[in-house]
KEFI-613080 format. One record per residue (C-alpha): residue number from 1; residue in three letters; chain; z negated, y negated, x. Coordinates in Angstrom, 1 decimal, decimal comma. Last residue first. Example, Ala and Ser with C-alpha at 12.3 -4.5 7.8 and 13.67 -1.06 7.14 Angstrom:
2
2_SER_A_-7,1_1,1_13,7 $
1_ALA_A_-7,8_4,5_12,3 $
// end
This chain:
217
217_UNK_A_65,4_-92,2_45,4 $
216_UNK_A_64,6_-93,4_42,1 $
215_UNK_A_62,5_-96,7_41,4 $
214_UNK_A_59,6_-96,2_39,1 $
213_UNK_A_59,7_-98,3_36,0 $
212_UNK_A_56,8_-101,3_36,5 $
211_UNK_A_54,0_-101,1_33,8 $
210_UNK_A_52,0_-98,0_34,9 $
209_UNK_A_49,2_-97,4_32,6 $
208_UNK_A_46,3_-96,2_33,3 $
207_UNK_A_44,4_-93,6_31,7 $
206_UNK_A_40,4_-94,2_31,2 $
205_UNK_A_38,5_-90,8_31,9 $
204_UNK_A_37,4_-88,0_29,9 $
203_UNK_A_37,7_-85,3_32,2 $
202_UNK_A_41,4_-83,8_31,3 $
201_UNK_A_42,9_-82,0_34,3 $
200_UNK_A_46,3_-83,0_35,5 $
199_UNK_A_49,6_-81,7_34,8 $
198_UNK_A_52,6_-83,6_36,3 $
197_UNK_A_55,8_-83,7_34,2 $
196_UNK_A_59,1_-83,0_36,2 $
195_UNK_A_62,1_-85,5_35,3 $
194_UNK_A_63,9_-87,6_32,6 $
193_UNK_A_65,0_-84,8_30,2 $
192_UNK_A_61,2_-84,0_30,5 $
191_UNK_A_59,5_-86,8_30,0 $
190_UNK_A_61,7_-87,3_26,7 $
189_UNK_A_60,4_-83,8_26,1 $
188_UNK_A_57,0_-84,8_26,3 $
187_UNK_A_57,2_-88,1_24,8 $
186_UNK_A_58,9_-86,0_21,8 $
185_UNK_A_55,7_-83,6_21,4 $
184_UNK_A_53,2_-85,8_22,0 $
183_UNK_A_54,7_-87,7_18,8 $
182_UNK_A_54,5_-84,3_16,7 $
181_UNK_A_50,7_-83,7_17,7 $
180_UNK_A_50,1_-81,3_20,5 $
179_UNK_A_49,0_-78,4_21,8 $
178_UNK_A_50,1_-77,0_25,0 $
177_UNK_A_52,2_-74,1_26,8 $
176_UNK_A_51,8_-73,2_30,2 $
175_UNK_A_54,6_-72,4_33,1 $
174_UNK_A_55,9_-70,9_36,1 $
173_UNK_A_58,2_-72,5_39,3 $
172_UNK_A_57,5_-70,7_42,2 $
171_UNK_A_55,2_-72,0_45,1 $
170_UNK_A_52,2_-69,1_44,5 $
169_UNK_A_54,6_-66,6_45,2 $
168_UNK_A_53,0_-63,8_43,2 $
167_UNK_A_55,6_-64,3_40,2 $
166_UNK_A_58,5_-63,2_42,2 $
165_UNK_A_59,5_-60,2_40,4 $
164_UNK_A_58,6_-61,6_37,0 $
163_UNK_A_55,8_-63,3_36,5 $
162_UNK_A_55,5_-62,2_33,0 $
161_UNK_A_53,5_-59,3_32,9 $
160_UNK_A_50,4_-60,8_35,1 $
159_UNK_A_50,4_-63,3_32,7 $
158_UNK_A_51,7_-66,8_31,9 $
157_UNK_A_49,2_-69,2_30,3 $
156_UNK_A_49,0_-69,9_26,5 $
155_UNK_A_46,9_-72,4_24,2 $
154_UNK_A_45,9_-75,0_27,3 $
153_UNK_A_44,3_-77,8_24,9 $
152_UNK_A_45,6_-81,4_25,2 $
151_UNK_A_43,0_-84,4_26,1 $
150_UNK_A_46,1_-86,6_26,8 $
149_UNK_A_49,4_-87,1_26,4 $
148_UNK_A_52,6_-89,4_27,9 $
147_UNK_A_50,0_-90,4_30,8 $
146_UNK_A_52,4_-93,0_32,6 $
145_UNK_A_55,7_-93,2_34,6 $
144_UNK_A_57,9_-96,0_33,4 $
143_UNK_A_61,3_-95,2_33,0 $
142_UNK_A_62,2_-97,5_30,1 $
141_UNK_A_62,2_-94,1_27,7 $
140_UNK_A_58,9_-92,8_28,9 $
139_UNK_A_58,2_-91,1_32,5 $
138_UNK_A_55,7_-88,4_33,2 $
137_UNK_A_52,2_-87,2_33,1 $
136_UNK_A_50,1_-84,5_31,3 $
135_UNK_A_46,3_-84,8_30,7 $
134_UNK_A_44,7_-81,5_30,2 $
133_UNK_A_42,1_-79,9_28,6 $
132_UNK_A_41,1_-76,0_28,9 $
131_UNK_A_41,5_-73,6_26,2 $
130_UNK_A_42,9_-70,8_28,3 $
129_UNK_A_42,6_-71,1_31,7 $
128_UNK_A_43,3_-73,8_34,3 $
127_UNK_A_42,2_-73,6_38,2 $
126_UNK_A_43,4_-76,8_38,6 $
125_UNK_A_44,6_-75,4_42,2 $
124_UNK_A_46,1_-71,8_41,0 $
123_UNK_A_48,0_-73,6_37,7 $
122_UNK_A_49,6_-76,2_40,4 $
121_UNK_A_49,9_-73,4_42,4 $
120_UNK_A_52,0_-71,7_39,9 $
119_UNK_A_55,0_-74,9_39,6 $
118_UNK_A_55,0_-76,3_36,5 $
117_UNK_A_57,6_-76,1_33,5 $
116_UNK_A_56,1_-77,5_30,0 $
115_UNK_A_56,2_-75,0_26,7 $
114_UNK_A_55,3_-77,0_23,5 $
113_UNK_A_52,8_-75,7_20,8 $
112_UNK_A_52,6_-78,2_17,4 $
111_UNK_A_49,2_-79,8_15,9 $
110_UNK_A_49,4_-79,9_12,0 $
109_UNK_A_49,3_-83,7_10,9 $
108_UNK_A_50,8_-84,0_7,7 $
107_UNK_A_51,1_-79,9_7,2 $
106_UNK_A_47,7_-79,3_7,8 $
105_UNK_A_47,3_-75,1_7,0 $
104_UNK_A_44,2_-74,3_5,6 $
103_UNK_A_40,8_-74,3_7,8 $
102_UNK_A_39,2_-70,8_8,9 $
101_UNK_A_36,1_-70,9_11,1 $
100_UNK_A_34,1_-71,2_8,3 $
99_UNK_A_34,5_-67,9_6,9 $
98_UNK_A_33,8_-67,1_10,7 $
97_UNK_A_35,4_-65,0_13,2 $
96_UNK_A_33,5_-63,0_15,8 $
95_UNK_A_34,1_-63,6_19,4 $
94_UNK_A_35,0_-60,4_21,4 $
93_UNK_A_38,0_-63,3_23,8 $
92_UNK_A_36,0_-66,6_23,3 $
91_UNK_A_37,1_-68,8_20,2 $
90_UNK_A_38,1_-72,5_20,1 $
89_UNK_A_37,1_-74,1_16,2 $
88_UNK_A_38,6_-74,9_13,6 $
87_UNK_A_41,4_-71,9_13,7 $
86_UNK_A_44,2_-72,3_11,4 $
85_UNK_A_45,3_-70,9_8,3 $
84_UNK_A_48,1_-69,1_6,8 $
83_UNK_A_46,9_-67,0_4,1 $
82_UNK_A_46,4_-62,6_3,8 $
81_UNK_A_43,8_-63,5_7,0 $
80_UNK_A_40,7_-63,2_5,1 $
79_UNK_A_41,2_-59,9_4,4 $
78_UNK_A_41,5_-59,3_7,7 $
77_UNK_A_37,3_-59,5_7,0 $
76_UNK_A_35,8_-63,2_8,6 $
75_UNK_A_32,0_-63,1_9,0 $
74_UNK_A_29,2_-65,5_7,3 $
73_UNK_A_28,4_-63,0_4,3 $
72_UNK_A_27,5_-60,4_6,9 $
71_UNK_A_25,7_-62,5_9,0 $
70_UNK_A_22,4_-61,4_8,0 $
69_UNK_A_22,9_-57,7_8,7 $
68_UNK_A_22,4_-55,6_5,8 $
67_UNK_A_25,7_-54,2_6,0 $
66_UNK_A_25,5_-52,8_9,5 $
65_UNK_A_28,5_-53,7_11,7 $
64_UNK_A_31,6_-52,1_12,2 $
63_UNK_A_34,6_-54,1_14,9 $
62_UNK_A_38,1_-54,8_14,3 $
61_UNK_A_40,4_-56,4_16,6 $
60_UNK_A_42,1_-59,9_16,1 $
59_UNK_A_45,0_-61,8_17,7 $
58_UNK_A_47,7_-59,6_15,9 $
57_UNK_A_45,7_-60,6_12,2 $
56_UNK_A_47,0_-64,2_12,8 $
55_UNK_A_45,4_-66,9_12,5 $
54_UNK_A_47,7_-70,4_13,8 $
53_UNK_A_45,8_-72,0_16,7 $
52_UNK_A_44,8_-75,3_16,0 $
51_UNK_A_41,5_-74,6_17,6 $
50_UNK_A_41,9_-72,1_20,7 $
49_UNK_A_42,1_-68,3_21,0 $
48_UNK_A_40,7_-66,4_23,9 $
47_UNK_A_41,9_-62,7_23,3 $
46_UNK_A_40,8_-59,8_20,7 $
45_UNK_A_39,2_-61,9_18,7 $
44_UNK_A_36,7_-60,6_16,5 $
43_UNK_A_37,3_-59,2_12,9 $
42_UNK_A_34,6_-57,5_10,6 $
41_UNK_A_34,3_-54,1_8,4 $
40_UNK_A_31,1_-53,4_7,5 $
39_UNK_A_28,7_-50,5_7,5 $
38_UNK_A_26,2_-49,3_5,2 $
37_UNK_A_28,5_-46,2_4,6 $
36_UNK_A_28,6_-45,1_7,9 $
35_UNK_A_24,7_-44,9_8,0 $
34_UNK_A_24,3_-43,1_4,4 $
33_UNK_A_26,5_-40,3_6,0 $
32_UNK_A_24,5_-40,2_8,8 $
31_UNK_A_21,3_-39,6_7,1 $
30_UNK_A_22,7_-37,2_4,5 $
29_UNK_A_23,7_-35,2_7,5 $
28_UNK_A_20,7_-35,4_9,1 $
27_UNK_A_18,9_-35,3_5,5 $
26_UNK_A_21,0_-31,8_5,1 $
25_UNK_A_20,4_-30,2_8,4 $
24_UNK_A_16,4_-31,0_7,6 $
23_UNK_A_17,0_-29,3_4,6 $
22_UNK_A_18,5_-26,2_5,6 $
21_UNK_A_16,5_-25,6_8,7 $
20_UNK_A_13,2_-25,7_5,6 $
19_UNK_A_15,0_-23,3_3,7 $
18_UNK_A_15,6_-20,8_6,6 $
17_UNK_A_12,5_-21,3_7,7 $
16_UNK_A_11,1_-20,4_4,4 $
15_UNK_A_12,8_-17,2_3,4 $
14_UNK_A_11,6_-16,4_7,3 $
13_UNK_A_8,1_-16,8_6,0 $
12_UNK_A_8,4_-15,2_2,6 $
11_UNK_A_9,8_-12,3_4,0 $
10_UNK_A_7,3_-11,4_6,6 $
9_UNK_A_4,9_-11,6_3,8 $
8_UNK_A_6,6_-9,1_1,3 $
7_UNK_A_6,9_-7,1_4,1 $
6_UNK_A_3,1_-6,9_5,0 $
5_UNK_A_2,5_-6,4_1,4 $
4_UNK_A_5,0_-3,8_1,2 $
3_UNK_A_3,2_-2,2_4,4 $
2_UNK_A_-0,4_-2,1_3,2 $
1_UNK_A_0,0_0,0_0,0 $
// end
């Protein structure tokens, strides 16, 4: 009489352990089911972007966050990208992207992007990167050399994958393209039908203004 009871009490104990495995494998997986769900979608940018910069969903990369984070109502989703828009603010390459970051499109006085020749060690000694302010310098119509903008944003810089096969000679022509309002856009290529245009960092500083037309050679 003994044994069965012996049995019966072996059986009850593994019966157990197996139940008790089988729950804690099922609150694991409940657990990390419940921690993909409170996740969020949200967008950072996936390279240095300045303000004015037209959004697009290219220059972003998705990231999950927790859903009960405070800032969830605060980020940008792609969603948020389905309008034109530009950026209000400049954003570091991993930055998040706000609601507020996001400003409709200004068609009166929307800034424009204009491509300007300079030589590589002039981008080598200012040491410019992307979002950086420059003053650019060239003649006008009456061939006067003065500062045709200032206080411009660097939006693009060549790479590595666009040197071409010269592109480590530090002396070779190269580029960078600015921001600029419609007007800055004409004294620029005026400047440049006339001549090179001399890129020069933007510290704040009073411009001159050179009155006399510069003689040619």
């Amino acid at each position: 009489m003994r044994t069965p009871r012996r049995s019966l009490q072996q059986f009850t104990m593994a019966h157990g352990l197996m139940v008790l495995a089988g729950l804690i494998t099922f609150l694991t997986v409940s657990s990390v089911l419940r921690d993909r769900q409170e996740t969020v979608e949200v967008i950072v940018a996936s390279h240095e972007l300045v303000a004015g910069s037209g959004l697009e969903v290219s220059s972003f990369e998705t990231i999950q966050i927790h859903a009960d984070s405070q800032l969830v109502g605060q980020l940008a989703t792609t969603t948020d990208l389905t309008e034109p828009g530009q950026l209000a603010r400049d954003l570091g390459s991993g930055e998040p992207l706000l609601i507020s970051d996001i400003r409709p499109l200004e068609t009166g006085n929307a800034l424009r992007t204009i491509a300007i020749p300079v030589w590589r060690s002039t981008i080598a000694g200012l040491g410019l990167r992307i979002g950086d302010r420059v003053d650019l310098i060239g003649l006008d119509s009456a061939g006067s050399l003065r500062f045709i903008a200032t206080d411009t944003a660097v939006s693009r810089l060549p790479g590595s994958s666009s040197t071409g096969a010269f592109g480590s000679e530090a002396g070779r022509e190269s580029w960078i393209t600015v921001q600029v309002t419609d007007q800055g856009a004409l004294d620029i290529a005026l400047a440049l039908r006339s001549g090179d245009i001399e890129v020069v960092r933007s510290t704040g500083a009073a411009t001159l203004e050179v009155a006399a037309p510069v003689e040619a050679s």
